[in-house]
N, C-alpha and C positions, 0 to 999 in steps of 0.2 A: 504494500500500500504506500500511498504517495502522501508526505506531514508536510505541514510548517507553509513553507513559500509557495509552492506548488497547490497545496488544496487552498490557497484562494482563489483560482483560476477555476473553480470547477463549476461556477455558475453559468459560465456560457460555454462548457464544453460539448461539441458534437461528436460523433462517431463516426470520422469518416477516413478515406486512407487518402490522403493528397500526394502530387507527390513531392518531393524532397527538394526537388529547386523552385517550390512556392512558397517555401520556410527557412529559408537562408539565415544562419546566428551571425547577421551583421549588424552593426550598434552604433550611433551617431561618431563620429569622429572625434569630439571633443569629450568623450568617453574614455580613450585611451589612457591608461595608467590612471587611474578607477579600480578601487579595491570592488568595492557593488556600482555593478552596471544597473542603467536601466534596462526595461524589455527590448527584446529585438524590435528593429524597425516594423516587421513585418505583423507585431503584436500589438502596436500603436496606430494602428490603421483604421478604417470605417467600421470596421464588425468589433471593434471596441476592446478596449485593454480586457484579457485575460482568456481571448479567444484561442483554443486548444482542440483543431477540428478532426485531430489522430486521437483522441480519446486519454484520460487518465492510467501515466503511467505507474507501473509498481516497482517505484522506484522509493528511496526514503534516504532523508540527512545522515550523513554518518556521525555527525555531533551527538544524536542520539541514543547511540552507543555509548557514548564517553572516551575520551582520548585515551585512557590503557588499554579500550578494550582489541582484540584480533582483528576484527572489522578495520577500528580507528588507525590503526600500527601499520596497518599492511595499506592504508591510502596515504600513508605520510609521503612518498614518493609520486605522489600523482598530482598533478597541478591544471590551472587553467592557462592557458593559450595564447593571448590575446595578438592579433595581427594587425599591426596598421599602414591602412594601404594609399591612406590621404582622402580615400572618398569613401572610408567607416573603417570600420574595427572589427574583424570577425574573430569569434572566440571558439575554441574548439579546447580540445583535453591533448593532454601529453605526461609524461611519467619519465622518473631519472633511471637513466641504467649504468651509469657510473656517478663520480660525484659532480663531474659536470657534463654532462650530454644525455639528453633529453630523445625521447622515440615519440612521434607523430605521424598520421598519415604528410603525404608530400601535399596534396591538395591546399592542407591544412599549413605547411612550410611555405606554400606558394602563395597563398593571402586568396583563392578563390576554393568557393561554396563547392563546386561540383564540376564533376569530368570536362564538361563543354566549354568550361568558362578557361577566359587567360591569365597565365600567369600572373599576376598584377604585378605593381611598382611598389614593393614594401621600404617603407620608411623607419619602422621599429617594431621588434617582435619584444613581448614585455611574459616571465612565468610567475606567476603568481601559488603560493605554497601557502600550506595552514591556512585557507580560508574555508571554515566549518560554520561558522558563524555570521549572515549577515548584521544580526544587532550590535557585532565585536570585530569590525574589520581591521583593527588595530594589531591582533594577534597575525594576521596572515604575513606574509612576508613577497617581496616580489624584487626579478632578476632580470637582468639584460638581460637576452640573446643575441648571438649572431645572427645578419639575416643572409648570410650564404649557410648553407648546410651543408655539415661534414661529408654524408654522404646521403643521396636520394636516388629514388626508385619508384620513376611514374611509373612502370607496367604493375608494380607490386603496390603502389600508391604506398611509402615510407620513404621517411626524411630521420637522420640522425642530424639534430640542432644543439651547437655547442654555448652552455652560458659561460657570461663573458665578464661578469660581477661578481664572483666567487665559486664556490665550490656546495652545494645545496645540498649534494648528497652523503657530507660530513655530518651534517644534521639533520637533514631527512630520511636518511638512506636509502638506498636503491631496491629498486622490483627486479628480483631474478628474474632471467629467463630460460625456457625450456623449450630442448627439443623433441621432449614426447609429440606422438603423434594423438588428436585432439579423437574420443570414442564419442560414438553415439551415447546421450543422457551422462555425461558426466556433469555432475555439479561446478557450475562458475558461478562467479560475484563479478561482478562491473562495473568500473568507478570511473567518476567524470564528475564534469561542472556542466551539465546541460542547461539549457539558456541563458549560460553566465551565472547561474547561482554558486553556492557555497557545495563543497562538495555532497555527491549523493552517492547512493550505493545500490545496485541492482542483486536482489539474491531472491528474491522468491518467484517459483516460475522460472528461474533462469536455469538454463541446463544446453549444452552440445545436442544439437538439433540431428532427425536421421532422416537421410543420410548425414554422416560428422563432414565430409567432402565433396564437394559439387562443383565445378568447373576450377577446383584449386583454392574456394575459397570456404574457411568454417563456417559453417550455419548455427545460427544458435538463437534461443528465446527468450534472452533478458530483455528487457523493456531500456529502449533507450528515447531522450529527444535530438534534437537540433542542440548541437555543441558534446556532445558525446563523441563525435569522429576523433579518434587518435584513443579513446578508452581502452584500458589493460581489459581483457577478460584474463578474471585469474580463478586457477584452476583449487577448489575450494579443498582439496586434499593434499594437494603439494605447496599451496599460495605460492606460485608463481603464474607469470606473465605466459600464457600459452595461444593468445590471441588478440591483433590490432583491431580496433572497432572501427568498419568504416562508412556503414551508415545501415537504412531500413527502416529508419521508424514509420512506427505505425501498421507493421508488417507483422504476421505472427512466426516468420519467423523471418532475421537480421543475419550482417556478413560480416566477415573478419578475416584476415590476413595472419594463416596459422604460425607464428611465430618462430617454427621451424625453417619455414620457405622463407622468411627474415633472413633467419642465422644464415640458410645456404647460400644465399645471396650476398653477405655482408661481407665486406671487410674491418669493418670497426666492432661490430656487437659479437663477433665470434668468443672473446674473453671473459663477457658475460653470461655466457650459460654456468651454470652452476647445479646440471643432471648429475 
């Protein structure tokens, strides 16, 4: 079930599956380097603040856990996104896998919403860490990025982005990754900042979709929204990184980039498996 930020929106929620480049997480320009964003533009519009026409997701605050708790611990490495391209701000999710380089999809490195769109002209990419909390954005903490990425991979849609203001994963620590191969019905969690909020956590319902493999990419049925793309699916038995989230909402069942087909590909994230 979906608390806090999210169930205010559920008075003018519809049921309907739109699709994905009619809900783009882009956010007015002078937003950028903003702990709490407002809503996306596209939620500001004539059908009125809190319009949600993919339906209520089940999705919930990790705050609500408490920060010792395995939930809270294992999202301390997961962060918000934020891209500025000079004509808005799009926000998506990304996670550390050393103490300074960060895993997102490339779409998401390239400052544009979806396959069709161009690369944009990005001006500054901004991570934002520890935000659980809108009523407490004082606690979050946020980090340059480079806007050249170490290494990217449109066919695989992944970007390795280095920060350039410290070392985040001395105090956050990092999301292992895994080269298992993803089964039918295994239990994931999925964490992200969708719409720009404070982080959330997908676990109930959520599980490796069958078939686990379908044109190379994981199928799975956590509940994600808009800003979700670059989300760890992690594997709730090993809590490691075993899938990039990179889009679907509204779908019953969503895709991912099995974080295997990463590793094989990488030259940088190979020293971060830790099977």
């Amino acid at each position: 079930m979906i608390r806090s930020l999210l169930a205010v929106l559920a008075t003018t929620c519809l049921l309907a599956s739109p699709a994905a480049s009619d809900y783009e997480n882009i956010f007015p320009t002078d937003s950028f380097g903003d702990t709490v964003l407002p809503l996306p533009l596209w939620m500001q519009g004539d059908r009125g603040e809190g319009y949600l026409p993919f339906g209520m997701p089940e999705i919930e605050e990790v705050a609500r856990f408490g920060k010792t708790s395995m939930i809270a611990q294992t999202g301390r490495p997961v962060g918000r996104l934020d891209v500025s391209t000079g004509t808005g701000v799009l926000s998506c999710t990304g996670f550390l896998v050393t103490v300074d380089l960060l895993l997102t999809t490339a779409l998401c490195a390239q400052g544009t919403p979806r396959p069709t769109g161009k690369a944009a002209e990005i001006e500054s990419i901004r991570f934002t860490l520890g935000y659980l909390d809108k009523t407490d954005p004082e606690n979050a903490e946020a980090f340059e990025v480079d806007t050249t990425p170490v290494e990217i991979d449109e066919a695989l849609n992944y970007a390795v982005l280095r920060i350039t203001s410290g070392q985040p994963g001395e105090r956050y620590g990092t999301l292992a990754l895994t080269h298992s191969a993803p089964l039918d019905h295994q239990p994931l969690r999925l964490y992200g900042h969708p719409l720009g909020f404070p982080q959330n956590v997908a676990y109930e319902d959520c599980w490796v979709a069958t078939p686990a493999i379908l044109d190379g990419d994981l199928r799975h049925t956590c509940d994600t929204l808009p800003g979700n793309e670059g989300s760890p699916l992690v594997h709730t038995l090993e809590n490691r990184a075993i899938g990039l989230h990179l889009g679907g909402f509204g779908n019953s069942v969503e895709h991912a980039i099995p974080i295997g087909r990463i590793l094989d590909s990488s030259r940088v994230l190979k020293p971060a498996v830790q099977d």
